[in-house]
LUMLOKOL-333447 format. One record per residue: residue number from 0; residue in three letters; x, y, z of N, C-alpha, C, CB in turn. Coordinates in pm, whole numbers. Glycine has a CB too. Layout:
BEGIN
+-----+-----+--------+--------+--------+--------+--------+--------+--------+--------+--------+--------+--------+--------+
:   n : res :    npx :    npy :    npz :   capx :   capy :   capz :    cpx :    cpy :    cpz :   cbpx :   cbpy :   cbpz :
+-----+-----+--------+--------+--------+--------+--------+--------+--------+--------+--------+--------+--------+--------+
: NUM : ala :      X :      Y :      Z :      X :      Y :      Z :      X :      Y :      Z :      X :      Y :      Z :
...
+-----+-----+--------+--------+--------+--------+--------+--------+--------+--------+--------+--------+--------+--------+
END
This chain:
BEGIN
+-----+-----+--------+--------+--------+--------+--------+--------+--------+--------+--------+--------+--------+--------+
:   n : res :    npx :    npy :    npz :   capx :   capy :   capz :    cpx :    cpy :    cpz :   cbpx :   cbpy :   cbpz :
+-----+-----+--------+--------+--------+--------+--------+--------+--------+--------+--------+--------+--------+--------+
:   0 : unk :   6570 :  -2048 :  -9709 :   6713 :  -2056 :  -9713 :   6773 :  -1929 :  -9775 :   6757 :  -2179 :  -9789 :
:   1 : unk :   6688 :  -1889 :  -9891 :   6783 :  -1809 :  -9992 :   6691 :  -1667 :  -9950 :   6784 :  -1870 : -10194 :
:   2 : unk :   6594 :  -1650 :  -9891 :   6478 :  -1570 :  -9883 :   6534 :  -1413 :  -9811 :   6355 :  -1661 :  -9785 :
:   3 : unk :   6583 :  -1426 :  -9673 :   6640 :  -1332 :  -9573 :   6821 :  -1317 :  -9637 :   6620 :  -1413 :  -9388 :
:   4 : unk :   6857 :  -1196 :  -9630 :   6977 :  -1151 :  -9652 :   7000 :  -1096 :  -9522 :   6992 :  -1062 :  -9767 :
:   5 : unk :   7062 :  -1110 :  -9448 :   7077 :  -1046 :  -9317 :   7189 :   -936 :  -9319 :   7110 :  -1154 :  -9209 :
:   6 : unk :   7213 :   -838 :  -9224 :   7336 :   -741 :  -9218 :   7480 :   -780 :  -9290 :   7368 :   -722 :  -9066 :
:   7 : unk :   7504 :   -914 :  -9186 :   7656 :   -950 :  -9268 :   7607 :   -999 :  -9424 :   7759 :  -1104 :  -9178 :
:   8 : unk :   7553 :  -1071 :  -9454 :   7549 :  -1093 :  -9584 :   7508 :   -966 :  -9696 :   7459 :  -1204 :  -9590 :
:   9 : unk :   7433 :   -840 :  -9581 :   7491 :   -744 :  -9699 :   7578 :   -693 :  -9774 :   7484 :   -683 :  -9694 :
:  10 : unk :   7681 :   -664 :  -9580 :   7819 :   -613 :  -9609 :   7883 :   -699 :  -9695 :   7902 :   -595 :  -9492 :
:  11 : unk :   7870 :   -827 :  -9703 :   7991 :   -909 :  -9740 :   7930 :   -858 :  -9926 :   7993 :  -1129 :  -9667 :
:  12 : unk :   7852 :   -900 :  -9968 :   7736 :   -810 : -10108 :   7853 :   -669 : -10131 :   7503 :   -724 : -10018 :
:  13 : unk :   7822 :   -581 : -10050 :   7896 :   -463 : -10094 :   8061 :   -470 : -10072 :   7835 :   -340 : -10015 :
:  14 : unk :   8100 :   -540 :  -9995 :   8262 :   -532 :  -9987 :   8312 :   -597 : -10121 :   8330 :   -620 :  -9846 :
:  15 : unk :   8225 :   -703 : -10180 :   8281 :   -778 : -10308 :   8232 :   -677 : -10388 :   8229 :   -937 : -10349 :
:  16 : unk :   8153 :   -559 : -10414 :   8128 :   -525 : -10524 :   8214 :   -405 : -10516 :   7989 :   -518 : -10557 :
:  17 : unk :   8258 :   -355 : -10418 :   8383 :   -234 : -10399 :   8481 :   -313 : -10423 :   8408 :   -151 : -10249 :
:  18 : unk :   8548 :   -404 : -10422 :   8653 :   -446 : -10457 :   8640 :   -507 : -10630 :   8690 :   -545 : -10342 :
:  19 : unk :   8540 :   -564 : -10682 :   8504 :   -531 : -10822 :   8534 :   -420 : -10893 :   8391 :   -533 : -10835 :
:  20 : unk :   8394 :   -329 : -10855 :   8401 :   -239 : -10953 :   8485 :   -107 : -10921 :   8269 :   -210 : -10987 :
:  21 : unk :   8531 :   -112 : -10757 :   8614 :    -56 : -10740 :   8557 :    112 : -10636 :   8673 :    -60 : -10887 :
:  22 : unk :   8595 :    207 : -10632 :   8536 :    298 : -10529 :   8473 :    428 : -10592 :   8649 :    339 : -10426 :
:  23 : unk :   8554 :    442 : -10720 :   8502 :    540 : -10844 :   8343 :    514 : -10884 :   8600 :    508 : -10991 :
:  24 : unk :   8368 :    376 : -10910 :   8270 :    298 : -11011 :   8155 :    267 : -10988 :   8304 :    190 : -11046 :
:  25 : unk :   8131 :    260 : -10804 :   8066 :    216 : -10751 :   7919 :    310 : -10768 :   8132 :    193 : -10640 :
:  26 : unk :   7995 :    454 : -10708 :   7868 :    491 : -10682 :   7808 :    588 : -10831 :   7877 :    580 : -10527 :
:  27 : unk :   7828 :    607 : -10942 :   7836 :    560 : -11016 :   7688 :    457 : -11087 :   7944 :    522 : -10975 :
:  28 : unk :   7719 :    332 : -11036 :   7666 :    237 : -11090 :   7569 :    192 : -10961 :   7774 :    139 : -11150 :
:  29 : unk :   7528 :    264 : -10818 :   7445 :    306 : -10787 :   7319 :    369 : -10767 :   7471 :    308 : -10781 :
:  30 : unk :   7384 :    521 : -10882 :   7293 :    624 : -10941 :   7253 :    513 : -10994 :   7333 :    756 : -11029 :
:  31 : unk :   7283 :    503 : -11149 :   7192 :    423 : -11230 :   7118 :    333 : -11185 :   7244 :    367 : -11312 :
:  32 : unk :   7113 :    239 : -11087 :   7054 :    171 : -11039 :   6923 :    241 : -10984 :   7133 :    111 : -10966 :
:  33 : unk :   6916 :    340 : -10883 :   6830 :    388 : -10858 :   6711 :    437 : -10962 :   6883 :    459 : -10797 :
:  34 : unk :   6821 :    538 : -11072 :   6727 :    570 : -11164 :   6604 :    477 : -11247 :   6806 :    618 : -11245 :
:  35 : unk :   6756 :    339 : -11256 :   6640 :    248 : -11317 :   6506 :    188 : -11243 :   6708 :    130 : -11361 :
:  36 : unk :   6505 :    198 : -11099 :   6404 :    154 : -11005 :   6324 :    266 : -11027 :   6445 :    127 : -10853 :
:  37 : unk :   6347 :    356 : -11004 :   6251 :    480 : -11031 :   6196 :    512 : -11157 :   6311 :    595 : -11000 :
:  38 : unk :   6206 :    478 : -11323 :   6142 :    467 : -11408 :   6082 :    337 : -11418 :   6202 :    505 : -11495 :
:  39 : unk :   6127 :    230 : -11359 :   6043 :    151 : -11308 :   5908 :    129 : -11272 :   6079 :    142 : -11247 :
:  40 : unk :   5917 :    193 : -11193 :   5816 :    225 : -11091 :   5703 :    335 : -11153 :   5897 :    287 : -10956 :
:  41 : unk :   5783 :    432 : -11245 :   5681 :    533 : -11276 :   5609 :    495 : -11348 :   5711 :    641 : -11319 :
:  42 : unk :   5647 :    415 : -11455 :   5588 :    347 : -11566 :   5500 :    234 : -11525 :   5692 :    298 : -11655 :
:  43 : unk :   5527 :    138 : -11472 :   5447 :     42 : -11398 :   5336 :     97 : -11328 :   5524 :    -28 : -11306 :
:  44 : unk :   5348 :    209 : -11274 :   5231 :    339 : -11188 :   5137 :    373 : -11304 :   5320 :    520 : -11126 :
:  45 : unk :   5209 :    435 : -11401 :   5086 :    496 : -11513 :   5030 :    408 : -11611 :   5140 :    613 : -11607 :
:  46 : unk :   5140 :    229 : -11616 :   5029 :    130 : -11681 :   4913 :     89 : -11590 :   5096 :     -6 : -11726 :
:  47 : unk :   4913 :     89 : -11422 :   4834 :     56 : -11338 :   4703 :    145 : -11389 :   4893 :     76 : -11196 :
:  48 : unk :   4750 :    258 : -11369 :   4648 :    394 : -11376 :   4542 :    357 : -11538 :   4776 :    583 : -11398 :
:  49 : unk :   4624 :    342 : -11615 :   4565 :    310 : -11763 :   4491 :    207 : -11765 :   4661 :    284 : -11869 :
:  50 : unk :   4491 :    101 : -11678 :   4418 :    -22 : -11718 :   4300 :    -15 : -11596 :   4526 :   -175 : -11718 :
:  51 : unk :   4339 :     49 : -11464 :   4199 :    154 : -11390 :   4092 :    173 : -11490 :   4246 :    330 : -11344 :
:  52 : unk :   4119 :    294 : -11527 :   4105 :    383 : -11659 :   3998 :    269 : -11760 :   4294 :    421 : -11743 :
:  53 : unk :   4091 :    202 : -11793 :   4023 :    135 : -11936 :   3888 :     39 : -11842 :   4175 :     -2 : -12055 :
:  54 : unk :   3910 :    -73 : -11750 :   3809 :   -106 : -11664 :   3707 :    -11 : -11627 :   3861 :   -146 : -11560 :
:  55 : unk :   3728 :     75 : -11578 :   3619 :    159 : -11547 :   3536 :    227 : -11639 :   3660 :    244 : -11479 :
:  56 : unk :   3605 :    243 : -11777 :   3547 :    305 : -11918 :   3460 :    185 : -11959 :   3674 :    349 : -12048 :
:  57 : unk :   3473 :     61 : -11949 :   3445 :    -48 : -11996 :   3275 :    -65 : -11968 :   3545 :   -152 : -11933 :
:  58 : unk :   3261 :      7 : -11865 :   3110 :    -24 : -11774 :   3056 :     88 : -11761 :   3114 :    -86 : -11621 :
:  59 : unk :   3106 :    211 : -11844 :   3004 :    322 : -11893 :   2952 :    337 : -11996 :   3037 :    424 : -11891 :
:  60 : unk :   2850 :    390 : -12046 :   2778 :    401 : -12178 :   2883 :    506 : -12265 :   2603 :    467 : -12156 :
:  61 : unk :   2874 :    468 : -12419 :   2931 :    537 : -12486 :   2982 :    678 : -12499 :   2885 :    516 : -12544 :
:  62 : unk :   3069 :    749 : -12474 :   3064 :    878 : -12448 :   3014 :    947 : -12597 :   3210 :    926 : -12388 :
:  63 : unk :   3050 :    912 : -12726 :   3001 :    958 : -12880 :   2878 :    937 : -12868 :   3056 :    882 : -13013 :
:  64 : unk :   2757 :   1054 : -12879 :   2665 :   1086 : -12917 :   2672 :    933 : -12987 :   2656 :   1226 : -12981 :
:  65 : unk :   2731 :    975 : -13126 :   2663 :    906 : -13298 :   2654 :    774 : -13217 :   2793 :    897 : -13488 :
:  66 : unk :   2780 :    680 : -13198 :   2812 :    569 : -13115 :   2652 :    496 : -13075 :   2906 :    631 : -12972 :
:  67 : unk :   2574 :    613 : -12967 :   2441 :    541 : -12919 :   2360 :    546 : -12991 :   2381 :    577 : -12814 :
:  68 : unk :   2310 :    653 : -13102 :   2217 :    665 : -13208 :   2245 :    544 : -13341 :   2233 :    826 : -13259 :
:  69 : unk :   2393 :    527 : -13351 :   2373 :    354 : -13461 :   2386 :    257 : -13375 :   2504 :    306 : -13594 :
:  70 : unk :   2396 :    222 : -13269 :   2355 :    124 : -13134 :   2201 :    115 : -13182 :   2381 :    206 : -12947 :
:  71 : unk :   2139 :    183 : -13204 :   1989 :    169 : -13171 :   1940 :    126 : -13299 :   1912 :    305 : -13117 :
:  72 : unk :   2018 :    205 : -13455 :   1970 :    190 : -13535 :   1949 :     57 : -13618 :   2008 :    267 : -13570 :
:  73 : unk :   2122 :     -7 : -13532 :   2116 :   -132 : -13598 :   2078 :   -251 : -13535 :   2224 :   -155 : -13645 :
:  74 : unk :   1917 :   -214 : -13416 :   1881 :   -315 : -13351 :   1742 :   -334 : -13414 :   1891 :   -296 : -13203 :
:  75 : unk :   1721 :   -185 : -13491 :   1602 :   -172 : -13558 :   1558 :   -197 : -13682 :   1579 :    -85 : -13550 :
:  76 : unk :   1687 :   -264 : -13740 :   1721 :   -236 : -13901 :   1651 :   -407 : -13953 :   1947 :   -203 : -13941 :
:  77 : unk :   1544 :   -442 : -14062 :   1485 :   -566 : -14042 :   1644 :   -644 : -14155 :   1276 :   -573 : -14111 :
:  78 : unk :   1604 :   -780 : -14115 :   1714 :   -857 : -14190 :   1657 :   -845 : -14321 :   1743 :  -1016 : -14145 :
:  79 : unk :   1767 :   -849 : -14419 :   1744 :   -864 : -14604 :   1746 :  -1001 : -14585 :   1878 :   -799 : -14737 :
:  80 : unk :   1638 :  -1066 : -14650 :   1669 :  -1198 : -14702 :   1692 :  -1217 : -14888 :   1537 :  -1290 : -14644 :
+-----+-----+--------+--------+--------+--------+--------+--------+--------+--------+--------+--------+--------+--------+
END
């Protein structure tokens, strides 16, 4: 029902918002709109990229030297009782 916006129900969308905010205002409050889709988007892009990133780091061996040398040490170390 609510899913498809068709042509007229665009126009009729933009004729109420030109008569709102008026013909100055409009475009205007366009820009911003865009801009905000577009930092949007960039940011949502480089959290995608980061959590790539962190998954794929997740299933490689330690890149720190020390990291794998006390890995080992503390498999070797006997318990204190």
């Amino acid at each position: 029902m609510f899913g498809r916006i068709g042509p007229m129900e665009l126009i009729l969308i933009l004729v109420i918002a030109l008569v709102i905010f008026g013909p100055k205002k409009l475009p205007e409050i366009g820009k911003a709109l865009g801009n905000a889709i577009r930092e949007f988007k960039k940011h949502s892009n480089k959290v995608a990229e980061e959590l790539e990133e962190a998954v794929e780091g997740a299933n490689d061996e330690p890149k720190i030297e020390s990291a794998k040398s006390e890995d080992k040490k503390d498999t070797k170390k006997p318990k204190k009782s």
